[in-house]
N, C-alpha and C positions, 0 to 999 in steps of 0.2 A: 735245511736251507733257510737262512732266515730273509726277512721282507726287504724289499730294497726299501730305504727310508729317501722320500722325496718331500722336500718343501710343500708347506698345506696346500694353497694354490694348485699345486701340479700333481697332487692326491687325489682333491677334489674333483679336478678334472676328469681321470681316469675312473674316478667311480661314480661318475655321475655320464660315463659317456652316451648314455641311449636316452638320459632324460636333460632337451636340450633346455628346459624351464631351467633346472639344476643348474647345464654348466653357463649360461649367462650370468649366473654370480658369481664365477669365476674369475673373469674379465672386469678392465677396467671399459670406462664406457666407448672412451674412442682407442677402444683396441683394434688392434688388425692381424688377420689370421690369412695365411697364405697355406692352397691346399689345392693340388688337380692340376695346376696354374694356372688359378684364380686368385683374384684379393677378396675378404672380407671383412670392411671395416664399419666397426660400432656391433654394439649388441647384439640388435635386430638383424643383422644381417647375419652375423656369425650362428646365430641361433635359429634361420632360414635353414642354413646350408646344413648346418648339424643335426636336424630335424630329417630334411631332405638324405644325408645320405646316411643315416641310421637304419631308414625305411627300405633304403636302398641297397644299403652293402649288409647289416646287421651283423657289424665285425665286430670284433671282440678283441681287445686288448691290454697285452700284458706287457709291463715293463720291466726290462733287465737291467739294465743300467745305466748310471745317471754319471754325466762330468761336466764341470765348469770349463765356459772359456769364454773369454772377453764380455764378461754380464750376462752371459746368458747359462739358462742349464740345458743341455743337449742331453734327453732321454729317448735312448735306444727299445724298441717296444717289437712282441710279435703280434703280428695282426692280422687274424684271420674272418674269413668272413666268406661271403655270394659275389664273389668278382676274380677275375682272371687273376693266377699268378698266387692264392693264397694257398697257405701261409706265405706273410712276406715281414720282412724286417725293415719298421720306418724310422727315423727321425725324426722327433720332437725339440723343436730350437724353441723354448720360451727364453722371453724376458718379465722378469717379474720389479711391479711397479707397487709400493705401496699396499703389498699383501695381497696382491692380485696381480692377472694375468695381461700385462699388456701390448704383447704381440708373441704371436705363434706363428713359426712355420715349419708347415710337414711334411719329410721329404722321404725319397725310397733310399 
C-alpha cells in the first residue's frame, strides 16, 4: 500500500497534529478553521483550540483519501481517539493559500 501523497501544507498538518506550536505554521495568519461548530479565526485561536482538544480527545489520525473540488482539497481521514463514537471517519475541506493553510473545516 503505498502513502497517500498530499499537498505540504496538508502533510504538515497531519504530522504535526498533537504539537499545536507545529501546526500554527501551517496556516496562514487570518485563517479560519471550523470544527465542533465553532469558528476559529487567526493563529492564536486555531492553536488554543488544537492545544485544547489534543489534551482532550488525544485522537489520532489517518488519512485515506484526498479529492479536489472547487479550490479546495477534501481529505477523508480515520480518527480515533477518547470520545464517543470512535473510530470515526472525518472530513478535512482545506483551502490552500500561498503554500499554506488558509481555511479549514472539519466535518463527520
Amino acid at each position: 500500500m503505498s502513502a497517500l501523497a498530499l499537498p505540504e501544507p496538508i502533510a504538515a498538518y497531519f504530522a504535526a497534529e498533537h504539537n499545536p506550536e507545529a501546526l500554527a505554521h501551517c496556516f496562514t495568519a487570518q485563517a479560519v478553521m471550523k470544527d465542533e461548530g465553532h469558528t476559529y479565526t487567526g493563529i492564536n485561536a486555531i492553536k488554543a483550540f488544537m492545544a485544547e482538544a489534543s489534551a482532550k480527545y488525544s485522537a489520532t489520525s489517518v488519512p485515506f483519501a484526498i479529492e479536489r473540488e472547487d479550490g479546495y482539497q477534501i481529505v477523508r481521514t480515520n480518527v480515533s481517539g477518547n470520545f464517543p463514537g470512535s473510530p470515526i471517519v472525518l472530513s478535512y475541506r482545506f483551502r490552500l493559500e500561498r503554500g499554506l493553510i488558509a481555511s479549514l473545516e472539519i466535518t463527520a
